[in-house]
NUDOKOL-627433 format. One record per residue (C-alpha): chain; x, y, z. Coordinates in nm, 3 decimals. Example, Ala and Ser with C-alpha at 12.3 -4.5 7.8 and 13.67 -1.06 7.14 Angstrom:
2
[base 'A' [1.230 -0.450 0.780]]
[base 'A' [1.367 -0.106 0.714]]
END
This chain:
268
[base 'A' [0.000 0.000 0.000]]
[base 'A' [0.131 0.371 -0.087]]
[base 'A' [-0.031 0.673 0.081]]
[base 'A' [0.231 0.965 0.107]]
[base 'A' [-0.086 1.213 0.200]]
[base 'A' [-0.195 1.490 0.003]]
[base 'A' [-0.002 1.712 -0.274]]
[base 'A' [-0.097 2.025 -0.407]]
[base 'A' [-0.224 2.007 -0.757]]
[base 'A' [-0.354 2.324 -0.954]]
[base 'A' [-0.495 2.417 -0.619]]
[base 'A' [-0.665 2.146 -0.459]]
[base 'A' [-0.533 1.855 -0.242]]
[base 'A' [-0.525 1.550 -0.408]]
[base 'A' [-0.404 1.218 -0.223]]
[base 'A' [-0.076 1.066 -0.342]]
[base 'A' [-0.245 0.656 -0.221]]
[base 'A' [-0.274 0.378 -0.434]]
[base 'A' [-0.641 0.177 -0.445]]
[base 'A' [-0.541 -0.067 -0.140]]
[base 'A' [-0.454 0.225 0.068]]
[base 'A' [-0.782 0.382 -0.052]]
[base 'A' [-1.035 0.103 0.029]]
[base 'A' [-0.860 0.027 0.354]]
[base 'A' [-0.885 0.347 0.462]]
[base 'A' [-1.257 0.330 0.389]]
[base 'A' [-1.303 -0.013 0.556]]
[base 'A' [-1.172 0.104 0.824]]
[base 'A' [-1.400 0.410 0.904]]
[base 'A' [-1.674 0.192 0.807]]
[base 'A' [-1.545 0.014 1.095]]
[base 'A' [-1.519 0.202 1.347]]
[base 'A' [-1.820 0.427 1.282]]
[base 'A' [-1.706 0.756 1.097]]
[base 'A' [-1.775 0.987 0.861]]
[base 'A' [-1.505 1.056 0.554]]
[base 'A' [-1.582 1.212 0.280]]
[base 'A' [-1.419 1.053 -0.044]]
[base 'A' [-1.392 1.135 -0.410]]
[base 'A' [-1.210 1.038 -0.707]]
[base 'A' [-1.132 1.395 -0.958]]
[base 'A' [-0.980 1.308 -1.286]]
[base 'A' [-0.907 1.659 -1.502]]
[base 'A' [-1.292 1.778 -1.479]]
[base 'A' [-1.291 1.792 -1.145]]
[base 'A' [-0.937 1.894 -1.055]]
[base 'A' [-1.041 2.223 -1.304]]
[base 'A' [-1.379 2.266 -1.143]]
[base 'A' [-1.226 2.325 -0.796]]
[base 'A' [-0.924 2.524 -1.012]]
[base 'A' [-1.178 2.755 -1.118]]
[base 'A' [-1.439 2.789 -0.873]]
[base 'A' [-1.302 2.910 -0.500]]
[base 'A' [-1.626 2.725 -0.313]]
[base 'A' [-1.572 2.422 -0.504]]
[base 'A' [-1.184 2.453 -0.444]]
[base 'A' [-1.305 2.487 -0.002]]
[base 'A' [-1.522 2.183 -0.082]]
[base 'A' [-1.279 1.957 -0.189]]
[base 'A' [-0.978 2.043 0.021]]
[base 'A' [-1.170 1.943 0.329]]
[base 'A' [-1.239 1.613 0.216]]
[base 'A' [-1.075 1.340 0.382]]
[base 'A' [-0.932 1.127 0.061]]
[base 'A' [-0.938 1.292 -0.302]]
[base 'A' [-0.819 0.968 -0.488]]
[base 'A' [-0.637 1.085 -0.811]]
[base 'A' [-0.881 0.931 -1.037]]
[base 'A' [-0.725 0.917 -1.425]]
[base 'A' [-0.406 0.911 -1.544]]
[base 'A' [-0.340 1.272 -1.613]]
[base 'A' [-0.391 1.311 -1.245]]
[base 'A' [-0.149 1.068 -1.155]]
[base 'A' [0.082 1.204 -1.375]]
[base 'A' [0.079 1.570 -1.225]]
[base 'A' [0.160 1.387 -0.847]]
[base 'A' [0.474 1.188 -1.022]]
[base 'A' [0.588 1.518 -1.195]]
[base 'A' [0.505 1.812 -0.989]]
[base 'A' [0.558 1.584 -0.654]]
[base 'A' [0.784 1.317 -0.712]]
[base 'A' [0.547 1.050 -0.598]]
[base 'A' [0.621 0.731 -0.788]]
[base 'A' [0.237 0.664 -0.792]]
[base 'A' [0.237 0.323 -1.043]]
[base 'A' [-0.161 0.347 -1.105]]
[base 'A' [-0.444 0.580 -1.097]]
[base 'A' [-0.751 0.509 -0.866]]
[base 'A' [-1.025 0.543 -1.093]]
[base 'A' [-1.371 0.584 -0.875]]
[base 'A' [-1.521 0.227 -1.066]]
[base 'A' [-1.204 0.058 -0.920]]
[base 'A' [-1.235 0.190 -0.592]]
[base 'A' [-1.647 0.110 -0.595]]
[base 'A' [-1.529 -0.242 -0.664]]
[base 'A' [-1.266 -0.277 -0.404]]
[base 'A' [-1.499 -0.153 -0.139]]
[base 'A' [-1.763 -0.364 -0.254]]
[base 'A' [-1.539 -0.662 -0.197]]
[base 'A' [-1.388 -0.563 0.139]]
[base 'A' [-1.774 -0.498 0.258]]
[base 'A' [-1.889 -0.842 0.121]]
[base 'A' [-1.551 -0.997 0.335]]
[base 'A' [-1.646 -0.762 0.659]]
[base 'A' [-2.024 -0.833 0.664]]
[base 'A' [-2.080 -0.416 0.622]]
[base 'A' [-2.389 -0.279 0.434]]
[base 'A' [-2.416 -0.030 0.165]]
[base 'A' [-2.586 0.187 -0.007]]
[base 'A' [-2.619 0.378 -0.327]]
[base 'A' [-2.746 0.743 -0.390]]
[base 'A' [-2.780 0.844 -0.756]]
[base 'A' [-2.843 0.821 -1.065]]
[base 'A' [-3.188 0.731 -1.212]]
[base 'A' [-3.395 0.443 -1.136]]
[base 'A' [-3.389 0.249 -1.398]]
[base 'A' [-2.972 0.262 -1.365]]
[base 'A' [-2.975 0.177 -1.028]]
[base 'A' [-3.226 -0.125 -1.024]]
[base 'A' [-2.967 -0.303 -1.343]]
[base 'A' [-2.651 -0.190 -1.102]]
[base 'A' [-2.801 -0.344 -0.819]]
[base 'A' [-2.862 -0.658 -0.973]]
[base 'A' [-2.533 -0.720 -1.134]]
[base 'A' [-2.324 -0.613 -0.815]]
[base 'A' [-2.559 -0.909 -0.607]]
[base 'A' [-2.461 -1.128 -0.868]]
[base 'A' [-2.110 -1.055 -0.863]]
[base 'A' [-2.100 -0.998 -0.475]]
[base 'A' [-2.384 -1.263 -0.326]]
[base 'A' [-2.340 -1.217 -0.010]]
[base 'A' [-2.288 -0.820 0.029]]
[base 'A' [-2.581 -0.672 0.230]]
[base 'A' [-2.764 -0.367 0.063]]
[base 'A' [-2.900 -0.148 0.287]]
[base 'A' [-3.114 0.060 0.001]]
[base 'A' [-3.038 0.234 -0.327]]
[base 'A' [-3.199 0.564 -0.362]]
[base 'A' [-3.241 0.762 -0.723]]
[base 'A' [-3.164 1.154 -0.767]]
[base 'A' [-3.434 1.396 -0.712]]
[base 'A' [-3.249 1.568 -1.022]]
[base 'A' [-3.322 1.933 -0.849]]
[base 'A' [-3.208 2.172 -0.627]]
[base 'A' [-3.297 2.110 -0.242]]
[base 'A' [-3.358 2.313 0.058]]
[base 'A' [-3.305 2.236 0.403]]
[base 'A' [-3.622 2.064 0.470]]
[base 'A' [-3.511 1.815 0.217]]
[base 'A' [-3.152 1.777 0.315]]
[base 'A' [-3.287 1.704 0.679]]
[base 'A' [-3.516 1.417 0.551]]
[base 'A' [-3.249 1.266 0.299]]
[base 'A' [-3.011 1.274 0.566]]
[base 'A' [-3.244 1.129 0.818]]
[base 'A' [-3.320 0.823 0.555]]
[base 'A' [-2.938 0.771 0.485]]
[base 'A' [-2.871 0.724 0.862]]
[base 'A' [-3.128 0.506 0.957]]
[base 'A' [-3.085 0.315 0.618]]
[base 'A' [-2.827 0.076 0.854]]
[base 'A' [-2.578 0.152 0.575]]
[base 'A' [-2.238 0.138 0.694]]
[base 'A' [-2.109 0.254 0.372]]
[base 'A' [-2.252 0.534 0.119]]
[base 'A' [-2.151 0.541 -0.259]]
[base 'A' [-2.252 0.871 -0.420]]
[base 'A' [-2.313 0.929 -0.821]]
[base 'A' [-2.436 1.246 -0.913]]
[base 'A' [-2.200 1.380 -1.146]]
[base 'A' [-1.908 1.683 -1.066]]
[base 'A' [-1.957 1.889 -0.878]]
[base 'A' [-2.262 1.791 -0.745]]
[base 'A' [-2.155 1.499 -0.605]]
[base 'A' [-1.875 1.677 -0.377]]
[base 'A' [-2.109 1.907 -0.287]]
[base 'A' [-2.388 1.678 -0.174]]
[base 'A' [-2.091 1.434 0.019]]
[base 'A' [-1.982 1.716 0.180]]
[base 'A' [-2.301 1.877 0.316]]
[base 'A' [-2.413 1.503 0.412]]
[base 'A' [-2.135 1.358 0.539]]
[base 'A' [-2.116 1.459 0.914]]
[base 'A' [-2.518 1.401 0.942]]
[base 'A' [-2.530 1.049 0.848]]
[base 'A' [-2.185 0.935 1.032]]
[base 'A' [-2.040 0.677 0.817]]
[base 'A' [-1.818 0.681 0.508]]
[base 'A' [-1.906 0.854 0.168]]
[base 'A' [-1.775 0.817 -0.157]]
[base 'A' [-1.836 1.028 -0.460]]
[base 'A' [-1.799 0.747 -0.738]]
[base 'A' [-1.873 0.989 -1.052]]
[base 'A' [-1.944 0.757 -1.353]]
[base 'A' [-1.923 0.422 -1.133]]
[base 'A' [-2.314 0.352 -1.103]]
[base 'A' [-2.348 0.353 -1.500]]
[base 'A' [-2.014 0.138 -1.572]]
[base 'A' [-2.156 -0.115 -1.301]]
[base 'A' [-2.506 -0.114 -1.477]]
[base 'A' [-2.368 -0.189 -1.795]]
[base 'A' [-2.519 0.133 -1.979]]
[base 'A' [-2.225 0.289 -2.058]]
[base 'A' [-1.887 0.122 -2.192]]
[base 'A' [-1.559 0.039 -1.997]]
[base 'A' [-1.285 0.247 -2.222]]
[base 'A' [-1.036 -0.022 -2.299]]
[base 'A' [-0.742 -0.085 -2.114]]
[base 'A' [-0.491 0.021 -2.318]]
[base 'A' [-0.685 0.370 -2.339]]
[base 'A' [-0.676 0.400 -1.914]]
[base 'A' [-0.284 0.313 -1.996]]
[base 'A' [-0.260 0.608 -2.174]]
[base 'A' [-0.462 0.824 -2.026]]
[base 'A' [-0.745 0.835 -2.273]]
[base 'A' [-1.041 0.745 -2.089]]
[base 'A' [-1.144 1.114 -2.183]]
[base 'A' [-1.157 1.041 -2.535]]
[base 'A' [-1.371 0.686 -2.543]]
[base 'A' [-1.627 0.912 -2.322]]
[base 'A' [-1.631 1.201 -2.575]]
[base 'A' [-1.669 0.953 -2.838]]
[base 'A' [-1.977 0.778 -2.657]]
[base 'A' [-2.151 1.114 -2.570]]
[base 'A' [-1.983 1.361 -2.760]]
[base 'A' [-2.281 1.588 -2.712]]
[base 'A' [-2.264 1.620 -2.365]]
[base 'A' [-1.894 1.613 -2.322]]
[base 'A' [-1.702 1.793 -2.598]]
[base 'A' [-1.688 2.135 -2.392]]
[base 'A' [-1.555 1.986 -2.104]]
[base 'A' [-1.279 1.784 -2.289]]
[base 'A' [-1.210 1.979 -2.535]]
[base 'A' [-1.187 2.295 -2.346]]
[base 'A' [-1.092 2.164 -2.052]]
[base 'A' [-0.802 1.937 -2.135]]
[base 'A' [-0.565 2.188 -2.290]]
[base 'A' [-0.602 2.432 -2.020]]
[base 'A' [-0.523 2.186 -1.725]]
[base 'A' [-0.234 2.074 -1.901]]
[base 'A' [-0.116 2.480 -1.935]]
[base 'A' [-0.172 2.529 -1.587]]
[base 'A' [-0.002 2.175 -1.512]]
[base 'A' [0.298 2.297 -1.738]]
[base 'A' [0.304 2.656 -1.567]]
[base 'A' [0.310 2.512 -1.210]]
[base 'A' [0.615 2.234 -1.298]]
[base 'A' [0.780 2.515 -1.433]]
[base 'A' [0.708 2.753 -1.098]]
[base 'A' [0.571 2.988 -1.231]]
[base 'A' [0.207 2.920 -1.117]]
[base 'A' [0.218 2.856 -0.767]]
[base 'A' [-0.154 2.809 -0.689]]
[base 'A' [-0.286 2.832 -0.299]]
[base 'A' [-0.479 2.549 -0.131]]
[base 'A' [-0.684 2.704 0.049]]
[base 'A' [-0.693 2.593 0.463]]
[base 'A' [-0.905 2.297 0.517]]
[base 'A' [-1.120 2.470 0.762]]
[base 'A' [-1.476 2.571 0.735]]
[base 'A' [-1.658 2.566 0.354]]
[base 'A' [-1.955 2.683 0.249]]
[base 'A' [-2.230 2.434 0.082]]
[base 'A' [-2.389 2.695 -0.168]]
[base 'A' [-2.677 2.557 -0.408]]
[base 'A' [-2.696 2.155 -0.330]]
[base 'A' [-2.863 1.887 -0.566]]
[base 'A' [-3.001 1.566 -0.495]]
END
């Protein structure tokens, strides 16, 4: 296992921890009863909390920020030193956890997603996992919600009996909704991004040899180019500006303290 804490890229904290170190970590707070709020950024997300100061709060108070995606990994190894061998995608992590709850007897739950999604997810992670207990799986409302709401979800997460809580709701909405939930319900969350529709089978794992070399990006903007050609396309190049710019020292962007954050508009 390989967790050297967190490293500064492009201003927000990401974890320098292989997968092991990852789901252990999780296991263990599962454990013992505590909240941690966990995500996995790949370039979208490291750029969203680049770009927007809340976001940036948000995510530098979360307890693990996996380095989900090659580029990611890349920018610890070469602005940090940190020898990382793999990235932690989120559908990796989902998987390991999965497994470790299935060996530890520890229920889970998903939040996401539509119906439909969840329902086929559910069945093919029982079937692949029969003896993991599911506490519940619980769509998106797809809408903003106000704090009569959050009470009530939060209310239904914690007395689910789910020990652990994967989250799919898309960046940033995701973070945001983990980290607004998180010390309400008490046990560990985990921001999974497109996890719940690999695991369903409705959208395509990129091949292997694309994860190698770091385009996943480009087998999801060829299977929904509508929906994701702005954020690659735009996206991409500037991260890897700003990446270039901070090897070369002459970006030196602030993490901001991990204190106090504000939530801002929250989705369900």
């Amino acid at each position: 296992m390989r967790d050297l804490g967190k490293r500064n890229v492009l201003g927000v904290l990401v974890d320098a921890v292989d997968r092991e170190a990852a789901v252990e970590k999780v296991v263990r707070a599962a454990r013992q009863r505590k909240s941690l709020q966990v995500t996995a950024l790949a370039v979208h997300g490291v750029m969203t909390g680049n770009r927007d100061i809340l976001q940036r709060n948000r995510l530098n108070r979360f307890d693990l920020v996996l380095p989900d995606g090659q580029p990611v990994r890349w920018a610890l190894n070469v602005l940090h030193r940190t020898k990382l061998g793999s990235s932690v995608r989120g559908t990796d992590v989902t998987i390991g956890v999965l497994a470790a709850a299935e060996r530890e007897g520890l229920a889970v739950l998903f939040y996401g997603s539509r119906r439909e999604t969840l329902d086929r997810m559910v069945a093919r992670v029982e079937q692949k996992f029969p003896d993991l207990q599911v506490a519940g799986s619980k769509p998106s409302l797809f809408r903003a919600i106000d704090e009569k709401t959050q009470a009530t979800i939060a209310d239904e997460l914690r007395d689910s009996g789910a020990e652990i809580i994967f989250v799919g709701l898309g960046c940033p909405r995701q973070e945001t909704f983990v980290h607004a939930m998180s010390e309400r319900v008490g046990v560990p969350m985990i921001a999974v991004g497109a996890a719940f529709d690999y695991l369903a089978g409705t959208l395509l794992e990129p091949p292997i040899l694309l994860r190698r070399w770091g385009l996943e990006w480009a087998w999801r903007l060829l299977l929904e180019p509508r929906r994701l050609w702005r954020r690659y396309l735009l996206l991409n190049p500037a991260y890897l500006g700003l990446l270039t710019l901070q090897a070369l020292g002459v970006y030196r962007p602030a993490a901001p303290a991990r204190g106090a954050a504000g939530i801002g508009r929250l989705d369900a």
